[in-house]
N, C-alpha and C positions, 0 to 999 in steps of 0.2 A: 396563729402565732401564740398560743396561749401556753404552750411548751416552754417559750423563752423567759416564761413568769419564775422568780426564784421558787416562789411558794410551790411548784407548781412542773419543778421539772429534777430529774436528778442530775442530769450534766449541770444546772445550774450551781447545785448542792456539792458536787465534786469540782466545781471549778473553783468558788469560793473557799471551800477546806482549802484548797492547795493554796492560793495565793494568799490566805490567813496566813496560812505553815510559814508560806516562803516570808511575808511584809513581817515576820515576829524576828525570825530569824534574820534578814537583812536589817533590822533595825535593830536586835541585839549586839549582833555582829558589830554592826556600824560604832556603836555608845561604846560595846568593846573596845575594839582598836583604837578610837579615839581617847579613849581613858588611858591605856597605854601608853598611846605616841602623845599625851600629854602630861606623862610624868617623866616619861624621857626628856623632852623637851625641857622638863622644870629643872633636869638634873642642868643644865648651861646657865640656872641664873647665877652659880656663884663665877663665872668664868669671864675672863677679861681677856679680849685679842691681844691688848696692848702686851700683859700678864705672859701669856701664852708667846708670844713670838721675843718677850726677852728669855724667856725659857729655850727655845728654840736656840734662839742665838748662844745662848751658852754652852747647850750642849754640843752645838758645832764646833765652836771653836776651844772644847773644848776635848772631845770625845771623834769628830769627824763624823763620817756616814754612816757607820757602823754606830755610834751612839744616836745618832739620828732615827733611821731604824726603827732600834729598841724601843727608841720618848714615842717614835710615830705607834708601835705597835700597842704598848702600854697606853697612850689615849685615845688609840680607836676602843681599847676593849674596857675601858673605864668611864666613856661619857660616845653611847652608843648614837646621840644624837647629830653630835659632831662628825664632818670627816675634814682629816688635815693630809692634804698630798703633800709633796716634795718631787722637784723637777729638776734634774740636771739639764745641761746644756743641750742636748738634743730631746728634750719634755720625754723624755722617760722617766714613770715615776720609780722611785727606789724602790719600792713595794711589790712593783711589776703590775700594778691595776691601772685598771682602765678607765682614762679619765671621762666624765661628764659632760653631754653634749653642751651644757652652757658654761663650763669651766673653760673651754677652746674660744668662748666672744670674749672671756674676760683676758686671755693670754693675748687675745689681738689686740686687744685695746691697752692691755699696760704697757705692751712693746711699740704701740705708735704712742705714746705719750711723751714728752720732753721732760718732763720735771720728775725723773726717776731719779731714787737716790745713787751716790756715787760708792764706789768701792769704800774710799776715804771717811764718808759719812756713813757708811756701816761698823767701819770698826773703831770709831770715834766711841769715846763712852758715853752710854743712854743718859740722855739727857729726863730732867724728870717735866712731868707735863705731857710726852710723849703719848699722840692721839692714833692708834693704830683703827682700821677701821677692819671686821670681818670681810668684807666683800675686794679690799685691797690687798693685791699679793707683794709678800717680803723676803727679799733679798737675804741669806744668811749665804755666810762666808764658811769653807773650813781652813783646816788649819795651812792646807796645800794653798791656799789662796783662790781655790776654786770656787765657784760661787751655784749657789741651787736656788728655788725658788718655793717658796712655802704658800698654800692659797688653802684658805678654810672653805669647809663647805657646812655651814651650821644650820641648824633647825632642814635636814632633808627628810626626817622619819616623818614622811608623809602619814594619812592615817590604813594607806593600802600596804606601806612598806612591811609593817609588822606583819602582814598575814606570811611573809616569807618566813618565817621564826617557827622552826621546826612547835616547840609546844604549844605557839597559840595557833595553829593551825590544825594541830591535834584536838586543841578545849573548842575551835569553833568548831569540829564534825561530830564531836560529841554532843554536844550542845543543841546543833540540828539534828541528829539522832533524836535526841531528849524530846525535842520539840514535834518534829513528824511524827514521832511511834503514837502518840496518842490520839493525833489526829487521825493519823489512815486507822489507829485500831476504831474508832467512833464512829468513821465514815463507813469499814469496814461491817461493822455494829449495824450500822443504819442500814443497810442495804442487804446483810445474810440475814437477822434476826426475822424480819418479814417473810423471807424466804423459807426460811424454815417452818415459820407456823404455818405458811401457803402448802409447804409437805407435807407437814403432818395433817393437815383436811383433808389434801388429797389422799393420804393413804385411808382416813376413816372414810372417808366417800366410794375408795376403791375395795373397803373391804364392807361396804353396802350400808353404811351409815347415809342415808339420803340426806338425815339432816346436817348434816355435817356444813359448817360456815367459816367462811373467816374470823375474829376476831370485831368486834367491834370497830375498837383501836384503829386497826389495821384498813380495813374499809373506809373509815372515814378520812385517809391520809388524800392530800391534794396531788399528789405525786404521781408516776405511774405506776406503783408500787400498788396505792389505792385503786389507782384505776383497774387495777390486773385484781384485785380482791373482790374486787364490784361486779366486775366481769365474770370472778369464777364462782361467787354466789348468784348470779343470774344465771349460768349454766348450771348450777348445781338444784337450783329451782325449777329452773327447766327440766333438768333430768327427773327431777323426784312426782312431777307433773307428770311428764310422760309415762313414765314405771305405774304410778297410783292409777293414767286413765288404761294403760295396756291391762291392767289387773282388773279395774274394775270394769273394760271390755272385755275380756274372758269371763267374770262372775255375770253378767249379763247375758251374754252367749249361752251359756251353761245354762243359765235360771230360762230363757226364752225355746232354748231346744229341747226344755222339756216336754213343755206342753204338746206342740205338734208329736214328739216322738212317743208320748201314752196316750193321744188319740188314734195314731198310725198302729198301737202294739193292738188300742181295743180292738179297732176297726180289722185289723188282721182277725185275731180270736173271733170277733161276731162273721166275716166271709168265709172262716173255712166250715161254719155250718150250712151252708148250702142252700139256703131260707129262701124264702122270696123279696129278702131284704140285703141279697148278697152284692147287687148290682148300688145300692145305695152304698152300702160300704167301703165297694171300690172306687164308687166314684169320690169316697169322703179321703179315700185313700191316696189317689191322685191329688187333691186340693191339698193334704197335708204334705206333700215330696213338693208339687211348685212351690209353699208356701215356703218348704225350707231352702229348696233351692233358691228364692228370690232373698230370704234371711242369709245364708252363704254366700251371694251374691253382694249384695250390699255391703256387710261388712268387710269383703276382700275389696268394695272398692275405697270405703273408709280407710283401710290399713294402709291403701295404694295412694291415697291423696296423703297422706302425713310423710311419707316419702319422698313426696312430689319433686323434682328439683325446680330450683329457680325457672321458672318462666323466662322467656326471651322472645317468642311470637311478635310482632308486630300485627294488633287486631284491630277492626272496626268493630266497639261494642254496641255500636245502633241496628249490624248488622244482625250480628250473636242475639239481641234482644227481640229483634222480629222475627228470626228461629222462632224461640222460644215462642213467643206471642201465637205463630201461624200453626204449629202442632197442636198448643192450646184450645185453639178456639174448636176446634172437631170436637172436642170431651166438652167446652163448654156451652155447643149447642146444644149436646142433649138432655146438657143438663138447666137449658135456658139461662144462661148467664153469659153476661156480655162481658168485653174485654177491651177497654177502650187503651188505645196507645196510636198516639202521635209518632209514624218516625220522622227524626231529625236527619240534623245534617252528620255526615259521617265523626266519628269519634273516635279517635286513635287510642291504644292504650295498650303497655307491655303483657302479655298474658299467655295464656295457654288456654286453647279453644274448649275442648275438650270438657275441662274440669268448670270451666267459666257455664258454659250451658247447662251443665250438668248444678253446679250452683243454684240460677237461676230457676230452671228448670224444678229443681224439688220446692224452691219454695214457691212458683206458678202453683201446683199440683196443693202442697200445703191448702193456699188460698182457693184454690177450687173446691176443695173438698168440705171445707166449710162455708161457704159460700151461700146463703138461700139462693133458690130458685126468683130469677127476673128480677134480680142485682146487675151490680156491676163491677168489675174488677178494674182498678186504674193501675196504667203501669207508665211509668214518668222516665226518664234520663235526663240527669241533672248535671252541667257540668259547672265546671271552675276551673281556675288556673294549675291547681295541683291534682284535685280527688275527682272522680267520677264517681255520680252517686246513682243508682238502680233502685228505685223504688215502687212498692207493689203493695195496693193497698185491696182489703177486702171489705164485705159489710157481713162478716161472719158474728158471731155471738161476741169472741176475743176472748180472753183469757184473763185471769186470776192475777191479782199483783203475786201470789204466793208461786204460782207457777212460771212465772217471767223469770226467773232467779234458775230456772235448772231446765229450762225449754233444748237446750244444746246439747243436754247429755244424752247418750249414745240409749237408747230405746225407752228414753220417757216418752211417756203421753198424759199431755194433761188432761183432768177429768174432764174437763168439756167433751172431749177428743178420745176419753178412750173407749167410749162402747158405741164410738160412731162406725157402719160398719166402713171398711176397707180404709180402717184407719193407718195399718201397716204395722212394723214393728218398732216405728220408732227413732229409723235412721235417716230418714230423711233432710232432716233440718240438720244435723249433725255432718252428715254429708257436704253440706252446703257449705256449713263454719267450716270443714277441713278446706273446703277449696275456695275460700276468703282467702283463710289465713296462709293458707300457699302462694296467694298472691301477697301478700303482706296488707290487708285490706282489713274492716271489722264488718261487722253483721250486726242489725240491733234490730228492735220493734220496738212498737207503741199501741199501748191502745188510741183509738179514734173514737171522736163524740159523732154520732149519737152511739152510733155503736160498730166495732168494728176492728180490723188489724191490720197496720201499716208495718209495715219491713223493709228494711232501708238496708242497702249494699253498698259500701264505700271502697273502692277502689285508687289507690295511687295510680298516676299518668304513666309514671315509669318505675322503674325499681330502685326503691330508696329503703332505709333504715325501718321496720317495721313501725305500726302506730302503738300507740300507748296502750300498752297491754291490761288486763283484767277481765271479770267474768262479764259476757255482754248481754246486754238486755235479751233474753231471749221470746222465740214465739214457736207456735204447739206445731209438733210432730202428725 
C-alpha cells in the first residue's frame, strides 16, 4: 500500500493537480457569479412594487396592450433582476413566455381567494398609503374594459442563472483555461523532465559510457519516477561489473595461457631432438594440453554458471551434501583426513542440482587441499526458517586478512596456496560464488582459532529478491 502515499506515488500527484485545477476554478467561478447576480440584485433597491404596478396601471389605461408590451419589454431589459409577466384571460402571457413552475401555485391561490379586488376598485383613483406586495398579483384594466393580470417575479438571478449570459460564460472558460494551462504544463514538467535526463544516461550508457547515472536529484525522488532511477543505476552498476569482470576474465585467460603454451612450445623444440630425454618432454607435453584443457574447461563452466537461469528444481540439500561428502571421503583417505558430517533430516530447497554440487563440491576440494594430514574436516547444515546455511570448516594454515578481500576472483591464489602443488588455476572458489549467486545466496569465510578455515554457503528456501549485495569475504583457491 505504500503506492497510495502522496509523497510517494504519481497518480496521487496527478489526482491532486487536477482537483487543485478544478476547487480554484469552482470557487472562482462560484465568488464570480455571485458577484454579478449581486449587483444585479442591488440594481431592485431603488424599486417599489407599489411604484411599479401604478406604472403598469397607467400605461394600460392608457396606451392598452400594445403599450403594455413595450413598459414590459423596456423593464425586463433595464432591471435584469426582475421578471414582470402579464396574463390575459386565458394566462397567456403577452410576451409569449413561458411562465414559471411556481408562478402557476401563486395563480391558484389568488383565484381561490375571496378578497380579490373589484373592477370598480381598480379603476377608482390610487389611493395614497397603497401597500402593494412583490409576491401578490394585480389586476390592471385596459381601455376595452378587459382585464390582465400582472405578477412580478424579483430577485430570480440565481447565482447559476448568469452562467447562461453569452460573455460570462465566455470569461469563465477563459479563466479555466488560464488556470489548467499551468497546472498540466508543471505536472507536465514533473513527469517528462525526469524522463528525459533517464534518455539522455541511457544514451551515454548505450554509447559505452558505463559510468553513466542518473541525476542525483532524480534518484533521490520518492516516486516511481526515483524508483525507475534507482533501478536503472543498479542495472547500470551491474552492467559495468559485468563488462569490467568479462574483461578482466579474458586478461586473466590471456596472462594464465601463457605459461602452459611456452612450456608446451619448449617442450616441443627439446622432443624433436630425439635425445634420450624425448619421452620426458612428451610426457611434460601431455600434462601441459590436460592442464589447459582442465583451464578451458573451467572457465566455459564459469561463463555457463553467470548465465544460469532461475533455478526452479525442487531439492533435498542433505541429500546433495552427502554426494558431496561420499566422493570426498576416497581423496580424503589417502590423504588421512577425516570428514566428519551428520546427515539430517531431509531439507527442501528451490535449486538447480547440478551447479549446487558443483559449488559445494569445489570448496570440499579447496578445504582438502589444505587440509594437514590426520585432521579433520566438519561439514554442518544449518537450517532456519528462511536461509539454509552449508558449512565447511577446515584446520588448514587459513589465510591472510589481505587476501580475504580478493579470494573470489577468477584465478587468484593466495600466497599460502600458490606454490602448494595441484593448487590449480584459481577457479575453483570462483566457480562456486557464480553458482551461489545464481542461486540468489552469498558465500563468506572466516578465519577459525586456533587455526584454520570455515566457509559458510547461504542459501534462500525459495526464490526471493537477491541478498545484500557486495564484495564477500572470500577464502583461497
Amino acid at each position: 500500500m505504500r503506492w497510495l502515499l502522496p509523497t510517494r506515488s504519481l497518480f496521487w500527484r496527478a489526482f491532486l493537480t487536477f482537483w487543485s485545477a478544478m476547487a480554484i476554478i469552482l470557487v472562482s467561478g462560484m465568488l464570480f457569479t455571485a458577484a454579478v447576480a449581486w449587483y444585479r440584485i442591488n440594481s431592485l433597491d431603488g424599486l417599489n412594487p407599489a411604484s411599479l404596478t401604478h406604472d403598469a396601471e397607467q400605461v394600460a389605461r392608457i396606451h392598452g396592450e400594445d403599450g403594455l408590451q413595450r413598459w414590459v419589454e423596456a423593464m425586463d431589459q433595464r432591471y435584469s433582476a426582475l421578471k414582470i409577466y402579464i396574463l390575459d384571460a386565458n394566462d397567456s402571457e403577452i410576451l409569449g413566455r413561458t411562465l414559471p413552475a411556481r408562478m402557476h401555485d401563486w395563480l391558484t391561490a389568488y383565484r381561490a381567494a375571496s378578497d380579490r379586488p373589484t373592477q370598480a376598485e381598480l379603476l377608482a383613483p390610487e389611493t395614497s398609503g397603497q401597500r402593494v406586495s412583490w409576491w401578490q398579483p394585480q389586476l390592471l384594466v385596459l381601455p376595452d374594459g378587459s382585464e390582465r393580470l400582472m405578477l412580478f417575479l424579483p430577485f430570480d438571478s440565481s447565482h447559476w442563472e448568469v452562467l447562461g449570459l453569452s460573455p460570462v460564460a465566455l470569461a469563465l472558460l477563459l479563466f479555466a483555461l488560464a488556470v489548467t494551462a499551468p497546472f498540466c504544463w508543471a505536472l507536465t514538467r514533473h513527469v517528462t523532465a525526469p524522463l528525459t535526463q533517464l534518455r539522455h544516461t541511457t544514451h551515454a550508457l548505450a554509447a559505452g559510457d558505463l559510468d553513466a547515472h542518473t541525476p542525483a536529484k532524480l534518484a533521490g525522488r520518492k516516486d516511481e519516477l526515483g524508483l525507475l532511477a534507482r533501478d536503472f543505476n543498479a542495472m547500470a552498476d551491474r552492467l559495468k561489473a559485468v563488462v569490467d569482470t568479462r574483461e578482466q576474465l579474458l586478461h586473466n585467460i590471456a596472462h594464465e595461457l601463457r605459461s602452459p603454451l611456452a612450456r608446451l612450445r619448449l617442450a616441443s623444440e627439446l622432443a624433436r631432438r630425439k635425445d634420450e630425454r624425448q619421452d620426458v618432454q612428451l610426457d611434460r607435453i601431455e600434462r601441459e594440453c590436460e592442464r589447459l584443457d582442465a583451464l578451458v574447461g573451467s572457465t566455459l563452466r564459469l561463463a555457463r554458471l553467470g548465465a544460469l537461469p532461475e533455478p526452479r528444481d525442487l531439492l533435498d540439500l542433505t541429500d546433495i551434501v552427502s554426494a558431496v561428502v561420499d566422493d570426498a571421503r576416497f581423496e580424503a583417505g589417502e590423504q588421512q583426513v577425516r570428514i566428519v558430517w551428520d546427515p539430517q533430516a531431509p531439507v527442501s530447497i528451490i535449486g538447480d542440482r547440478d551447479s549446487l554440487s558443483s559449488a559445494i563440491e569445489n570448496v570440499m576440494r579447496n578445504a582438502l587441499r589444505f587440509a594437514p594430514a590426520h585432521s579433520a574436516i566438519r561439514v554442518r547444515l544449518l537450517d532456519s526458517a528462511d536461509v539454509v546455511c552449508v558449512e565447511i570448516e577446515d584446520r588448514g594454515p587459513g589465510v591472510s586478512q589481505e587476501d580475504l578481500e580478493s579470494l573470489f576472483e577468477p584465478f587468484f591464489r593466495a600466497a599460502s596456496g600458490a606454490n602448494t602443488p595441484g593448487s590449480g588455476a584459481g577457479l575453483g572458489l570462483s566457480i562456486a560464488q557464480a553458482a551461489v549467486a545464481a542461486h540468489k545466496g552469498r558465500i563468506r569465510a572466516r578465519n577459525v582459532s586456533p587455526q584454520g578455515l570455515s566457509v559458510r554457503i547461504e542459501l534462500p528456501r525459495e526464490a526471493r529478491p537477491p541478498l545484500p549485495t557486495g564484495r564477500p569475504t572470500g577464502i583461497r583457491t
